[in-house]
C-alpha positions in Angstrom: 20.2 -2.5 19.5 18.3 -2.8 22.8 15.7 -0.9 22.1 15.2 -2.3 18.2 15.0 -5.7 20.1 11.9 -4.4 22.7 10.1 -2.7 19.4 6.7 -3.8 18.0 9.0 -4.2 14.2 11.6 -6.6 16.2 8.4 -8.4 17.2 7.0 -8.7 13.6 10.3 -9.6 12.4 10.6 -12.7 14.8 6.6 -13.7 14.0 7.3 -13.6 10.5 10.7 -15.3 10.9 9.1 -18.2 13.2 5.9 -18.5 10.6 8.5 -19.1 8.1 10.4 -21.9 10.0 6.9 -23.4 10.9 6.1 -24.3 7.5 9.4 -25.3 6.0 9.0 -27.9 8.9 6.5 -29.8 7.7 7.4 -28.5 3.6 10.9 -28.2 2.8 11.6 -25.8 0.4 9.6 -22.7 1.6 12.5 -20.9 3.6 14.7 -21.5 0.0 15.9 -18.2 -0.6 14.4 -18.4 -4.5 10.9 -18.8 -3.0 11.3 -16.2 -0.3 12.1 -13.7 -3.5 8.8 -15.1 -4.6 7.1 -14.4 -1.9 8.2 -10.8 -1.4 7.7 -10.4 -5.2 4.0 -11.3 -4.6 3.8 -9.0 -1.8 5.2 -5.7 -3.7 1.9 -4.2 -4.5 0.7 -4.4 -1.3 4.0 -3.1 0.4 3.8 0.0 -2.0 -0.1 0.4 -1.4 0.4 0.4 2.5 3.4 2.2 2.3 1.0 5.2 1.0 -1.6 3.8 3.5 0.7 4.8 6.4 1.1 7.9 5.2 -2.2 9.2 5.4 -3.0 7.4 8.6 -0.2 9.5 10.3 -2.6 12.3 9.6 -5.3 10.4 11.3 -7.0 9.5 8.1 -8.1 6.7 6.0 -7.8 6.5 2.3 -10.3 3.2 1.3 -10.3 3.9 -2.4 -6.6 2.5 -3.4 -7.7 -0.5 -4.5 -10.6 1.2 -6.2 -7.9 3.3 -7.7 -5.7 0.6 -8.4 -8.3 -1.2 -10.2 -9.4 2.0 -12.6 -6.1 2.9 -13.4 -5.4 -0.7 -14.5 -8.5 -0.3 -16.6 -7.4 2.2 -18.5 -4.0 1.2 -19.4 -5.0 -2.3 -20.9 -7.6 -0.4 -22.5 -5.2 1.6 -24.1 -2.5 -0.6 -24.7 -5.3 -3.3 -26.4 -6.2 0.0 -28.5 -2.9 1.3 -29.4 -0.1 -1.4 -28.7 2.8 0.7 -29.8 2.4 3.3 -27.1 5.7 3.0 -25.2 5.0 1.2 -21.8 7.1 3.9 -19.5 4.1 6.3 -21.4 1.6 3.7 -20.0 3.1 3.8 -16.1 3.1 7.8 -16.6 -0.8 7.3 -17.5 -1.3 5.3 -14.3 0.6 7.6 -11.9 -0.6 10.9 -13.0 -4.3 9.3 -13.1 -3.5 7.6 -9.7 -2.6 11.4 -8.5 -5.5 13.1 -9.8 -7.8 10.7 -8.3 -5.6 10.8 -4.7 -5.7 14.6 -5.3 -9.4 14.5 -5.1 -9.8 13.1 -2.2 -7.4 15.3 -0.9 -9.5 18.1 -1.5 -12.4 17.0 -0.5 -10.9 16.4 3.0 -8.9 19.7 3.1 -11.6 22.7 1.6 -14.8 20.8 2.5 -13.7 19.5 5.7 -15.5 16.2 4.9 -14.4 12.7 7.4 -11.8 11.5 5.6 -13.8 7.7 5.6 -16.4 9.2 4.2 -14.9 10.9 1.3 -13.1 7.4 0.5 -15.9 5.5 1.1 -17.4 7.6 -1.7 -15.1 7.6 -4.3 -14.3 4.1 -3.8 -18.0 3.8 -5.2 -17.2 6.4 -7.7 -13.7 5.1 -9.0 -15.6 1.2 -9.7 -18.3 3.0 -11.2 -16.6 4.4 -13.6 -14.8 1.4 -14.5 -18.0 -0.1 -15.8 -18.6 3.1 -17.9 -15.0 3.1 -19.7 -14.9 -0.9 -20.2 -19.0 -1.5 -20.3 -18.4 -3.7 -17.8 -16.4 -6.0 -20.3 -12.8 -7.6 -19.6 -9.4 -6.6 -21.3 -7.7 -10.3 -21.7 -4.2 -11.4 -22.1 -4.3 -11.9 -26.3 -5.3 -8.5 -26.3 -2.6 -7.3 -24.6 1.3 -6.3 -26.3 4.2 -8.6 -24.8 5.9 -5.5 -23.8 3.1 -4.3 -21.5 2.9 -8.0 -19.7 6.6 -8.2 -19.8 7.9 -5.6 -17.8 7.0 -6.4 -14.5 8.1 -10.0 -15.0 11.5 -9.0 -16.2 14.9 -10.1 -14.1 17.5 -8.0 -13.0 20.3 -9.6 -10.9 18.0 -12.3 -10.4 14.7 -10.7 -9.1 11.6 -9.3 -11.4 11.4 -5.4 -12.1 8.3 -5.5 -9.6 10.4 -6.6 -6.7 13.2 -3.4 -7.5 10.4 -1.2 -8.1 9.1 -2.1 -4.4 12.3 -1.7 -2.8 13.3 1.4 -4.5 9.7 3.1 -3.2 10.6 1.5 0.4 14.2 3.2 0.4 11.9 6.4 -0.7 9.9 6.3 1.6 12.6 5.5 4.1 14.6 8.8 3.6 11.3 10.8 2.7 9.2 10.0 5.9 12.1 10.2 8.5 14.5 13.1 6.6 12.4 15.5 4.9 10.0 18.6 6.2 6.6 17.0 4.7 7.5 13.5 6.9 8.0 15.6 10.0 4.6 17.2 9.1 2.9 14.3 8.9 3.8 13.2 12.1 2.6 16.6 13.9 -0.3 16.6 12.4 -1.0 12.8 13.6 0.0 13.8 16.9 -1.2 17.0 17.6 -2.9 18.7 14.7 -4.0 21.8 16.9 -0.1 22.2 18.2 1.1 21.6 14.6 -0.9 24.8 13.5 1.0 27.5 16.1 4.4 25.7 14.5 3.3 26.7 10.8 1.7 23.6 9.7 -0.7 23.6 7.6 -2.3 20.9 8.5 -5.4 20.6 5.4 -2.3 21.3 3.1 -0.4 18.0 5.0 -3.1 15.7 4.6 -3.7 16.7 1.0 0.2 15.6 -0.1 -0.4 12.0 1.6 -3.5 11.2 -0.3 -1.7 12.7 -3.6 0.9 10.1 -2.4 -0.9 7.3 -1.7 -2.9 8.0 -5.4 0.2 8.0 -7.2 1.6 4.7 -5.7 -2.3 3.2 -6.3 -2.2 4.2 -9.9 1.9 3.2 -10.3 0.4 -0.2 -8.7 -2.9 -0.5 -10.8 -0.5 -0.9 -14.1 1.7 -3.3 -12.0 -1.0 -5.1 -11.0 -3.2 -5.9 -14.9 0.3 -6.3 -16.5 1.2 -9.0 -13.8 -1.7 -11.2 -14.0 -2.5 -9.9 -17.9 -6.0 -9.4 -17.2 -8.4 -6.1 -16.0 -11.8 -6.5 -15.4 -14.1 -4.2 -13.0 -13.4 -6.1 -9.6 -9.9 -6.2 -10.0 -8.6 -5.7 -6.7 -11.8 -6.1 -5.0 -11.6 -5.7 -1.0 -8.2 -5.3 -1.3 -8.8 -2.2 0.9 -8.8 -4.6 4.2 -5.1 -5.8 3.6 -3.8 -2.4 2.9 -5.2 -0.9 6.3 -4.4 -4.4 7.9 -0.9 -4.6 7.1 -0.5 -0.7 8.5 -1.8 -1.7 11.8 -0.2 -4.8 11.8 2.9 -2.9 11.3 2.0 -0.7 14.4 0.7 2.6 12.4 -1.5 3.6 14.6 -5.0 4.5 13.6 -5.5 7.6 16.0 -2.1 9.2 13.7 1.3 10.3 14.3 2.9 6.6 15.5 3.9 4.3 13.1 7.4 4.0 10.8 8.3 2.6 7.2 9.9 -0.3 8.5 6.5 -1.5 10.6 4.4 -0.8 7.3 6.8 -3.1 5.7 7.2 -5.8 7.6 3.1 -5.9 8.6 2.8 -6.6 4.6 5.2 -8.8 4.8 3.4 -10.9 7.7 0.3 -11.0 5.5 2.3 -12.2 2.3 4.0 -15.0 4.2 0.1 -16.2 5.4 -0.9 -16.0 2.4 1.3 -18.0 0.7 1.4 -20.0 3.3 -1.9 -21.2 3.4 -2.3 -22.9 0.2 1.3 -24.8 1.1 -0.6 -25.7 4.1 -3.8 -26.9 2.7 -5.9 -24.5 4.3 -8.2 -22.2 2.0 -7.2 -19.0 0.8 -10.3 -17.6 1.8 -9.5 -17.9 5.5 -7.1 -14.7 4.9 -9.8 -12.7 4.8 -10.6 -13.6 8.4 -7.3 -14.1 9.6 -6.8 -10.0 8.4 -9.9 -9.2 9.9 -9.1 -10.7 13.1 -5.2 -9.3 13.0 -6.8 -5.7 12.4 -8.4 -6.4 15.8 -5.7 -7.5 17.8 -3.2 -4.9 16.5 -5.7 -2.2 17.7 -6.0 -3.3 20.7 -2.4 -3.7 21.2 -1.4 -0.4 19.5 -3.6 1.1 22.3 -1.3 -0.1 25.0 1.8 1.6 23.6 4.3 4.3 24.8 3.1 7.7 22.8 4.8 8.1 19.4 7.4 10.4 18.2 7.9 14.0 20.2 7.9 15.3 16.5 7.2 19.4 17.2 10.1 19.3 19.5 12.3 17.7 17.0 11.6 20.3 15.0 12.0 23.4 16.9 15.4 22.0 17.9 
C-alpha cells in the first residue's frame, strides 16, 4: 500500500480526484456518479487508443497514425453501412478491426524489415491513411439519415446502467491488464523498452516485438474508428483530426515513458482519464475547449520532464530468467 501511495498513478489518482472536487465546488452536480459515468463514457476511445499507445512506446516507439486510422476505418464502415444497411453490425466492427490490423500491421513492417524510425513511418502513413479517405468518400460526408439505427445504436446502448462503449473500454482495460503484466509478449515489450540489445541474448526478437504492438494498437484504432462515426453518427475526412496529441499525452501523463520499457496499464488509464475530466471540465467552467489543446501540449512537457527524474522501470529480463 506504501508504495502504491509514493507512485506516479497514486499521484494521478489524487490530481484527478482534487480536479473533480474543484469544480463540483463552484457546480454541483459534476462529482454525481451519473455524470462521472458520462465522463468516463466520453473518455473510452481515448482510453482504448492510448492503451495501444503504451504499448508501442514500451518498445521505444511512436505510432502517430491511430487517429488517422481511426478516422479511415470509420470511413469505411458508414460507407458501407449507408450502401448496404442490412449488413449485420458485429460484421461492421469485424471490418473495422481487421482493417485497423492491416493498417497497424503495416507499420509494423515497415519498422521491423526496413528498419525505418518508427516516427517517421507514422508520420507517413498518417498522410497516407487521410489520403485515402478522400479517395474512398471524394472527400464527401456520410451523415446521420444515411445511416441504419442499428449501426448508431449500439454504442449508445445500456447495460446495467452504462452504454456498450463504456463495457467495451473496461473489458479492453482488464485485457490489457492480464495481457501486459501476465503473458510472454507483455514481458517482451518491456525488455525490449529497456534493453533491446540485452533482450536479443534472452531470445527476443525484438523487430518481431515491436511489430505485435503496432498490430495492437491498429486493431484497437480500427475497433475505435467504428465506435467513434456510430457515436456521433457522422464520418467525414478530419474525423479525428490531431487526436494524435491526446493519445501520446495521456501515455505520458500516465508515466509511460517515452525512452520505453516504464510505464503500466493503470498509468495509461488514469492519464486518459485526467485529460477527460479537463475536458469536460472546461466547458462547465466557461473556459474554451480549445485551451485543451494547450493544456495537452503543456502536460506532454511537464510529464517528460518529470518522467526523467524517475527510479528505472521494471528489472524485466531478470523476471524472466527467474
Amino acid at each position: 500500500m506504501s508504495r502504491f501511495v509514493k507512485s506516479r498513478e497514486a499521484i494521478l489518482l489524487a490530481a484527478i480526484v482534487a480536479l473533480i472536487a474543484l469544480v463540483e465546488t463552484r457546480f454541483t452536480g459534476f462529482a454525481a456518479p451519473g455524470n462521472l459515468a458520462r465522463v468516463f463514457n466520453d473518455t473510452s476511445i481515448l482510453i482504448i487508443l492510448a492503451l495501444g499507445q503504451t504499448l508501442v512506446i514500451l518498445t521505444r516507439c511512436i505510432d502517430l497514425s491511430q487517429a488517422s486510422n481511426l478516422a479511415l476505418t470509420g470511413m469505411v464502415t458508414a460507407m458501407l453501412n449507408a450502401a448496404h444497411p442490412g449488413i449485420p453490425v458485429v460484421v461492421l466492427i469485424a471490418v473495422a478491426v481487421a482493417l485497423g490490423l492491416l493498417m497497424g500491421a503495416f507499420n509494423g513492417l515497415l519498422v521491423w524489415k526496413l528498419d525505418i524510425p518508427p516516427i517517421v513511418v507514422t508520420l507517413g502513413t498518417l498522410t497516407i491513411y487521410r489520403g485515402i479517405i478522400f479517395v474512398v468518400s471524394g472527400g464527401a460526408w456520410v451523415n446521420s439519415h444515411e445511416m441504419s439505427a442499428a449501426y448508431k445504436a449500439f454504442p449508445r446502448a445500456d447495460i446495467l446502467s452504462l452504454p456498450v462503449m463504456s463495457w467495451i473500454c473496461i473489458a479492453v482495460i482488464a485485457a490489457f491488464a492480464v495481457g501486459v503484466n501476465r503473458t510472454a509478449l507483455g514481458r517482451a515489450l518491456y525488455a525490449v523498452g529497456g534493453n533491446p540489445g540485452a533482450a536479443v541474448y534472452t531470445g527476443i526478437d525484438v523487430g518481431r516485438t515491436r511489430f505485435w504492438a503496432f498490430v495492437i494498437a491498429g486493431g484497437l484504432a480500427g475497433l475505435c474508428g467504428y465506435l467513434w462515426v456510430s457515436r456521433y453518427a457522422v464520418a467525414y475526412t478530419d474525423v479525428a483530426g490531431g487526436f494524435e496529441l491526446d493519445i501520446v499525452a495521456a501515455c505520458v501523463i500516465g508515466g509511460i515513458s517515452i525512452s520505453g520499457g516504464l510505464g503500466t496499464v493503470t498509468g495509461a488509464v488514469l492519464g486518459a482519464l485526467f485529460l477527460g475530466t479537463i475536458k469536460n471540465a472546461l466547458p462547465v467552467a466557461g473556459i474554451s475547449p480549445f485551451w485543451q489543446m494547450a493544456i495537452s501540449g503543456a502536460a506532454i512537457i511537464v510529464a517528460v520532464t518529470f518522467n526523467r527524474r524517475r527510479a528505472p522501470g521494471r528489472v524485466i529480463l531478470k523476471e524472466a530468467a527467474a
